[in-house]
C-alpha positions in Angstrom: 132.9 109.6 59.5 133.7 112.6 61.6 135.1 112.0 64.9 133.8 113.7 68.1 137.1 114.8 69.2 137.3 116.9 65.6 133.9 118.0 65.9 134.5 119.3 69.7 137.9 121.5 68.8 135.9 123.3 66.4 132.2 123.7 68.1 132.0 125.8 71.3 132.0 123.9 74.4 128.3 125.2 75.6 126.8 123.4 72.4 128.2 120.1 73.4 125.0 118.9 75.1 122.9 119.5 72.7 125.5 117.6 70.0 125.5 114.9 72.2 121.8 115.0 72.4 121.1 115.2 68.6 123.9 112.5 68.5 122.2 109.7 70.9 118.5 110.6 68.8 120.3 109.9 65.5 121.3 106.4 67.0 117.9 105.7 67.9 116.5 106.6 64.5 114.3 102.9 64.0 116.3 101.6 61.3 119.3 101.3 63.4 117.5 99.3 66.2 115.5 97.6 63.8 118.4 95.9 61.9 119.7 94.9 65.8 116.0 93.5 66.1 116.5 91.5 62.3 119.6 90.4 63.2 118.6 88.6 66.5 115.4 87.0 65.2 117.0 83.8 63.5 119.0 83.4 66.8 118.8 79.4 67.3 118.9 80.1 71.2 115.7 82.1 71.3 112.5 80.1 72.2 109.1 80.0 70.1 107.8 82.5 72.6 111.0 84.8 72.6 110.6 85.4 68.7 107.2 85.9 68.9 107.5 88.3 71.9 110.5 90.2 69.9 108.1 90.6 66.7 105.9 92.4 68.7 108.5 94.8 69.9 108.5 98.4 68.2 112.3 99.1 67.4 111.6 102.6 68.8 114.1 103.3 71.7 113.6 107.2 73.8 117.1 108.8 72.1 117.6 109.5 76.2 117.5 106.0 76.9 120.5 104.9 79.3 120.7 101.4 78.3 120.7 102.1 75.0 123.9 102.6 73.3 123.8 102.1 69.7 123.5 98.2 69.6 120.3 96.9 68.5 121.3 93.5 68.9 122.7 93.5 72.3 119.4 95.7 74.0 116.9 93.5 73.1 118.9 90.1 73.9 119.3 91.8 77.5 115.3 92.6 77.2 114.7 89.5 76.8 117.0 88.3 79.4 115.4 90.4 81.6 111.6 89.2 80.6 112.7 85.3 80.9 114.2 85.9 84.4 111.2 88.3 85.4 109.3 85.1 84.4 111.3 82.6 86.1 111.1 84.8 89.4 107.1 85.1 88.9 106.6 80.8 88.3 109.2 80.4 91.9 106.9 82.6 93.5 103.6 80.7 92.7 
């Protein structure tokens, strides 16, 4: 694998924004996310509701997504944080 250090001494520094571009919409290709996705459905801690919530998920992530940075796994475990205490919040406030 090529590291981005290498790859900036030898493109010219005004096509570094666009590498960095093509680079975080080749992280969001769906298999990467998807594999994050497979990985966290036979978590024991998620609920009955959780897996079938995450099922329905499409694995496609914007490539300009800011919370997204190239773990799967970890995005939607914090998206389904996120849900449960959204819930939690919703059921307090009656």
């Amino acid at each position: 694998m090529i590291d981005v250090q290498t790859i900036k001494r030898v493109v010219p520094a005004k096509l570094w924004p666009y590498l960095g571009a093509v680079r975080r919409w080749l992280r969001t290709l769906p298999p990467r996310p998807q594999r994050g996705k497979q990985r966290l459905l036979p978590d024991a801690s998620l609920s009955e509701d959780e897996r079938t919530l995450l099922n329905k998920v499409n694995s496609r992530i914007y490539y300009n997504d800011g919370m997204y940075h190239g773990d799967g796994l970890h995005y939607f475990k914090v998206g389904l944080s996120a849900i449960k205490c959204i819930n939690e919040a919703l059921e307090s406030a009656g």
